[in-house]
C-alpha positions in Angstrom: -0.9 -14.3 2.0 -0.1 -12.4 -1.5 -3.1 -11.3 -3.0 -3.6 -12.6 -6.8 -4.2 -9.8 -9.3 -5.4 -9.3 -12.8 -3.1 -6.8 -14.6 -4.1 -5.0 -17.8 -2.0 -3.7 -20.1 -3.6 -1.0 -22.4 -3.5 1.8 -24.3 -3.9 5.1 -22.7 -7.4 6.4 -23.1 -6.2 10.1 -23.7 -3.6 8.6 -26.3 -0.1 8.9 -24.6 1.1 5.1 -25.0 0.7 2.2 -22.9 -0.5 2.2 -18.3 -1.2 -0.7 -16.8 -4.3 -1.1 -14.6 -5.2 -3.7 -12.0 -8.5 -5.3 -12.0 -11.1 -4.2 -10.0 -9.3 -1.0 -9.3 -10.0 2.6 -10.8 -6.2 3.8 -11.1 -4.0 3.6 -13.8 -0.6 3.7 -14.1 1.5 6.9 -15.8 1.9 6.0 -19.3 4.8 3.8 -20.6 6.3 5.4 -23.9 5.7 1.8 -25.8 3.8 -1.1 -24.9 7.1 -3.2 -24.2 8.5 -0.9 -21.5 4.7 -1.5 -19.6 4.7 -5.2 -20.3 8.1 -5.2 -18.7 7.1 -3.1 -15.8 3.8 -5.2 -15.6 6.0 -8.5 -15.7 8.1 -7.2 -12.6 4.3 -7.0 -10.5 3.6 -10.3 -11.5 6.6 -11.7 -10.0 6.3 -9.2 -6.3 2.6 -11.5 -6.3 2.3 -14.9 -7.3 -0.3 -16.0 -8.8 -1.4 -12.7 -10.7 -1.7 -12.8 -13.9 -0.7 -10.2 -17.3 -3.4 -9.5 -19.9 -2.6 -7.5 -22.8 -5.4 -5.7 -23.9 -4.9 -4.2 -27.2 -8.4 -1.4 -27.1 -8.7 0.1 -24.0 -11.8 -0.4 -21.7 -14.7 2.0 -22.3 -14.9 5.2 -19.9 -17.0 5.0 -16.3 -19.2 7.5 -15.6 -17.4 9.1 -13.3 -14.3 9.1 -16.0 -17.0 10.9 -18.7 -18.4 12.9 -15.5 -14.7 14.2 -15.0 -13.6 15.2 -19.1 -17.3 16.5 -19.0 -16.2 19.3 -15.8 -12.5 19.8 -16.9 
């Protein structure tokens, strides 16, 4: 069975353009130079597992604590 996903499709946090993040999962992608290269490349998951879904979110999601935890020690 092909698990169903949530993809996000955001701007990078530190500012470099455009990663794509599943829900319910810490990573991110690399950052995509625009936001149509990573709605493309977000568009190709969708398809590899029917039944996700894309979301385009145009702020990205506030930092975790353990995100702020690791800018805080770097």
């Amino acid at each position: 069975m092909t698990q169903r996903l949530t993809y996000h499709v955001m701007p990078d946090p530190d500012g470099w353009g455009w990663v794509v993040a599943a829900e319910g999962y810490v990573t991110r992608s690399l950052p995509y130079g625009t936001m149509q290269e990573a709605i493309e490349s977000t568009e190709e998951l969708v398809r590899q597992h029917p039944g996700s879904a894309l979301v385009i979110d145009e702020q990205p999601p506030p930092l975790t604590p353990i995100e702020i935890e690791h800018r805080l020690a770097a």
